[in-house]
N, C-alpha and C positions, 0 to 999 in steps of 0.2 A: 504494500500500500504506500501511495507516495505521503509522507510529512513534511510539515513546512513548519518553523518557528514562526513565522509571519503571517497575521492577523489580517484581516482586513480593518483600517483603521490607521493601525501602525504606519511609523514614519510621516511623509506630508501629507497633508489632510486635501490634495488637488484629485478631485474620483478620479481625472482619466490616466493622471500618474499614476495613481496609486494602484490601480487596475492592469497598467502596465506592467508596474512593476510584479504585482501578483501574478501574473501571465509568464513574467521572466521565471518567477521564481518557481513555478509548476514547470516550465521549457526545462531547466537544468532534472529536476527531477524524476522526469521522463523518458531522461535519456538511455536509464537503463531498461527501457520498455523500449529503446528503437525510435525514442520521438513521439512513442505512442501515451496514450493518457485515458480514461476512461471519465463523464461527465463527474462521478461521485469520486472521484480522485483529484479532479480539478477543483470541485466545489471544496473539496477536505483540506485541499492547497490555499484556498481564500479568495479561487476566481469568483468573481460572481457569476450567477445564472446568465445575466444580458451580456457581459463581455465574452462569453463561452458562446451563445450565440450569434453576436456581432463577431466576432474572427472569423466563426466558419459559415459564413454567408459569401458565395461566389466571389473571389476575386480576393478574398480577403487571407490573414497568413496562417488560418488553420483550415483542416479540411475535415468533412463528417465520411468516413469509411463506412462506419456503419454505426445502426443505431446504442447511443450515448459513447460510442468509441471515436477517439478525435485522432487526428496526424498534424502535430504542428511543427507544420514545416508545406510550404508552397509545392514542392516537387513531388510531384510522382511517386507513390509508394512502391517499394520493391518485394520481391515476392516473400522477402522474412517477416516484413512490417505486416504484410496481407496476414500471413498464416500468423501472428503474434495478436493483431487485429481481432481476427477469429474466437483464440482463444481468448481474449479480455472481455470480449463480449458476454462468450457462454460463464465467463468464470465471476461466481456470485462476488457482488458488488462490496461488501465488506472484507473478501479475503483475499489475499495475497495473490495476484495473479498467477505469478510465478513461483509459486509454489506444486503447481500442479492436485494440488488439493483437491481441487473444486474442477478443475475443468481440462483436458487433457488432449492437444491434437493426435489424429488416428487415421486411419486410412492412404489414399492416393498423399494428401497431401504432406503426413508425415514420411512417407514414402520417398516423397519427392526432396524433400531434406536432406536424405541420404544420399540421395543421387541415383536414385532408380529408374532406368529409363521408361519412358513413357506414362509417367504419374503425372497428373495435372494436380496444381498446387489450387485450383477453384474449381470448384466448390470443397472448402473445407470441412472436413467430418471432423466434431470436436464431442473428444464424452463428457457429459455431466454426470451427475450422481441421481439414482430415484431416490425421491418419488419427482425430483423437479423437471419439470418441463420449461421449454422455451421455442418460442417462436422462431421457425428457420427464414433464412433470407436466400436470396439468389448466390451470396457469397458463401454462406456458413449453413452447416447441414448438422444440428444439436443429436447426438445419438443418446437417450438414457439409459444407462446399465447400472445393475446389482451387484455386476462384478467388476468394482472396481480396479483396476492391475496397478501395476506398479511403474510408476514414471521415473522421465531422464529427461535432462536438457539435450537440446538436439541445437545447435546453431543459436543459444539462446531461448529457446519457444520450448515451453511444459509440452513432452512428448510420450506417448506410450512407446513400451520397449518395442523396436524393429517386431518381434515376432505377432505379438497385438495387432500392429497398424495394418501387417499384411493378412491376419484373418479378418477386420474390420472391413479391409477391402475388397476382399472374395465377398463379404455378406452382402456390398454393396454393387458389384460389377456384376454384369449380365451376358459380354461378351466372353466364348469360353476359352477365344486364344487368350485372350486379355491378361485372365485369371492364370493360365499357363504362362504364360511369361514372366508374367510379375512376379508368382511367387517362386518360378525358379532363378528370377534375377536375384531375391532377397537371400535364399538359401545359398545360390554361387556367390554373393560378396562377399560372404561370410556371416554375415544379420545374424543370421540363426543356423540352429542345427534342423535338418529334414524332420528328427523324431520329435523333438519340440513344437514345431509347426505343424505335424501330423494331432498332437495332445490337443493344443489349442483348437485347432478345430473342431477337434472330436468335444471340446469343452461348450464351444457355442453352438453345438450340432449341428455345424453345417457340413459332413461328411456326407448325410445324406444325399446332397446336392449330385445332380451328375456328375457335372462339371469341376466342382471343388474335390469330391471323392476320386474322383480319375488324373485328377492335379498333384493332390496329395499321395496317391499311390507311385504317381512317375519319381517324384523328387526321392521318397523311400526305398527305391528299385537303385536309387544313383543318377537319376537324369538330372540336368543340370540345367536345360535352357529347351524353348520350343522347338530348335531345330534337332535337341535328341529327341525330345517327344517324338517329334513324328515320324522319327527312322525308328524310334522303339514299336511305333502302330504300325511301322511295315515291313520290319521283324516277326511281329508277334504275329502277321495274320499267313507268317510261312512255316516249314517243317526246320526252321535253321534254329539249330540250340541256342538258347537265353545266354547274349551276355553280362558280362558284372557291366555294370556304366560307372564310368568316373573311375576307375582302378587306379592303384595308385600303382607303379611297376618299380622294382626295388633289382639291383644287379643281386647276386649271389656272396657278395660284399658288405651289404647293406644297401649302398649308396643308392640314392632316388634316382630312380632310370627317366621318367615320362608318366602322367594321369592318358591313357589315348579313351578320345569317347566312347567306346565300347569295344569290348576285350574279352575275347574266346580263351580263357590260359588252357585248355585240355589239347587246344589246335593251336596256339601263339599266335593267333590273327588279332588284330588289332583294326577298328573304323573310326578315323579321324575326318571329322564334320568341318569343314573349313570354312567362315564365312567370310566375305570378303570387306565389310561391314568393322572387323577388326584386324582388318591388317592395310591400314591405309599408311600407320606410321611403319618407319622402314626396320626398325628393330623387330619389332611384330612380324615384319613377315619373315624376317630372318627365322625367327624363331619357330615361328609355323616350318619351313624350311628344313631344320635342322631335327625336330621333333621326330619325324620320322627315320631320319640317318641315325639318329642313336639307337630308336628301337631296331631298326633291320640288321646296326650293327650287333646286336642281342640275340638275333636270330629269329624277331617277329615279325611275321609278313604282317604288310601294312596296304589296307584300302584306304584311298581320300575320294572324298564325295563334297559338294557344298550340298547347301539348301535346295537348293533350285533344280542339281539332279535327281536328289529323292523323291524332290518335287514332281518332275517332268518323266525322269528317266527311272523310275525305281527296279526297272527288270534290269536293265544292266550293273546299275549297283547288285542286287541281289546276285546275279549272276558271278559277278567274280568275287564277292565274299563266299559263295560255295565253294566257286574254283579253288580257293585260296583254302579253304577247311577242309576241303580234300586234303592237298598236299601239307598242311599240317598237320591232320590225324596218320598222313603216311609215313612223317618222318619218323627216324629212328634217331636224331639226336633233339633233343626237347631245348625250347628256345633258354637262355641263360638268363629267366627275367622271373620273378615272384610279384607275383598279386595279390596285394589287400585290396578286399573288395569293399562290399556295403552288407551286413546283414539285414537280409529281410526284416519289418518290424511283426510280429506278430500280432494279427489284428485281431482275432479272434479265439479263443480256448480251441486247441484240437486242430487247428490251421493246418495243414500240410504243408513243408517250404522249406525254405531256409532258415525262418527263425528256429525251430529247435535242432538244430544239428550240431556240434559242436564246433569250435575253431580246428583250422586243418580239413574241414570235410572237401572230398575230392571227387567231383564228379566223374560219371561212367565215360571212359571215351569213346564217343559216336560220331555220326556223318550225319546228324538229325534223328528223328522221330524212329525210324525205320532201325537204330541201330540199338534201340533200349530206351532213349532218356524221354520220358514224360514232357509234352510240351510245357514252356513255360516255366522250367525250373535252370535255374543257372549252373555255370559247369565254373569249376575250377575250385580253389579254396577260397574259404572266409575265411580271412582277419582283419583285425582293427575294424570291426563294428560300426565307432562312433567317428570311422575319419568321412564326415560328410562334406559338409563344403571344402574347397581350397583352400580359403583366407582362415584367419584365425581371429577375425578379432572378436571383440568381446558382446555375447549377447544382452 
């Protein structure tokens, strides 16, 4: 809440100085709001009601964002001030803004904080607490919840932890790529862990969903972004055994070999999904580049595919990732490379899969269906469980 020593009254007895100077002396303690100020914070500072009005009438040096939230300052608010705006609004008027107490950004727009592509930062979804209601605006979308979570600053602005904002915004998105991307962009920055965001959803039961339950199964399985999804739907609807996705490939040394987007270890084939979208800087493509030369020098045949062929072309991709699992189930020297994969999460008591099986379990070596292995079940060993995302940082 902003405080001010200064009274109205105090110092010259001139109202339209003295209103100034009250206007100054709310401006400085605002500034840890971004500039931003809320009417009952202004008024608690010693602005009066008409000089709070008289600034933010057109033209004049405050502006109304939204209703009783001000921006004093002439320019343009930027997209932290919008999303900080949001929450001052929803967050009750006696308590501490920024405390996250009272009112907590969520969804696309906390999302978009992070750096999540394709989040729009408006319409802002912000939680309050039940039983309270508030009136939503074309800017700010009030969500009420019972389950309060637990907040972070995020750029400044009271934010719900990464894992929150992305089931807030599966509850609230409709498109089902949308939903597929988002939340595998969250899981690949590292936001959160797969099995944490599989809880949460199961917490707001929107599992049931089509769209969220078949989102949340991929990122489980190890998928990582929508262009594995949809090599994983044109996998799964052929006789070609389940690979781990995201593997992590380790030499016989230890040392980290390559993650390749999906990884046969009973055949050492490896399908690297290349988009072109991240390789416009030159290091990037180096590295794409090179990714492969280390795995082949390991001994694992490697397929590259972008988007656009599984898209257009998925028989010839499919085609020579068989070709290729032939001559790896033929060989007689086994590639020099170790896979930790993903363990399946078990969703249900009794499940059949890869959750109950133990670390080390090592799948039958086949050429598909026709050679023993059950559609649908993965080959190679399970370990390290919990290595989901890439990044590491903190949830």
């Amino acid at each position: 809440m902003i405080t001010t020593k200064q009274t109205v009254g105090q110092g010259r007895t001139n109202g339209k100085t003295n209103g100034k100077a009250n206007a100054r002396t709310a401006a400085h303690a605002a500034r840890r709001q971004f500039n931003l100020a809320t009417r009952h914070q202004l008024t608690t500072a010693g602005v009066p009601d008409g000089t709070i009005t008289s600034r933010a009438r057109p033209g004049g040096p405050w502006q109304r964002l939204l209703p009783r939230v001000y921006l004093l300052q002439t320019g343009p608010p930027d997209d932290r001030q919008r999303a900080l705006a949001a929450v001052l609004y929803a967050a009750e008027p006696a308590a501490d803004p920024l405390s996250g107490a009272t009112a907590a950004l969520t969804g696309a727009a906390a999302l978009a904080l992070l750096g999540i592509r394709d989040t729009p930062h408006t319409p802002a979804d912000v939680l309050i607490r039940a039983p309270r209601r508030l009136l939503a605006t074309p800017q700010v979308r009030p969500l009420t919840t019972s389950r309060w979570p637990r907040t972070l600053t995020v750029c400044g602005i009271p934010s719900t932890r990464p894992v929150r904002a992305a089931a807030d915004f599966a509850a609230r998105a409709e498109d089902p790529d949308s939903i597929r991307s988002t939340l595998a962009h969250v899981v690949q920055a590292g936001w959160c862990h797969p099995h944490d965001l599989h809880a949460e959803l199961r917490a707001a039961r929107l599992l049931t969903r089509p769209a969220i339950g078949a989102a949340a199964a991929e990122l489980v399985a190890g998928v990582r972004s929508i262009a594995e999804a949809r090599a994983r739907d044109t996998l799964t609807a052929t006789d070609l055994p389940t690979p781990l996705w995201n593997a992590r490939l380790y030499t016989p040394d230890g040392a980290f070999l390559a993650s390749p987007d999906a990884y046969w270890p009973d055949e050492g084939v490896a399908l690297e999904i290349d988009s072109a979208e991240y390789h416009y800087a030159r290091d990037s493509w180096h590295a794409t580049l090179r990714r492969p030369l280390r795995l082949e020098s390991h001994g694992v045949l490697v397929a590259s595919a972008t988007p656009a062929m599984l898209r257009d072309a998925p028989t010839e991709v499919l085609a020579a990732l068989s070709a290729l699992l032939v001559l790896g189930a033929d060989r007689r020297t086994p590639p020099a490379a170790r896979a930790r994969g993903h363990q399946q999460l078990l969703l249900f008591p009794g499940t059949a899969g890869t959750a109950g099986r133990s670390p080390g379990y090592r799948g039958h070596r086949a050429r598909g269906r026709s050679a023993g292995r059950p559609a649908g079940r993965p080959t190679g060993s399970i370990d390290d469980g919990r290595a989901g995302a890439r990044s590491s940082r903190p949830r």
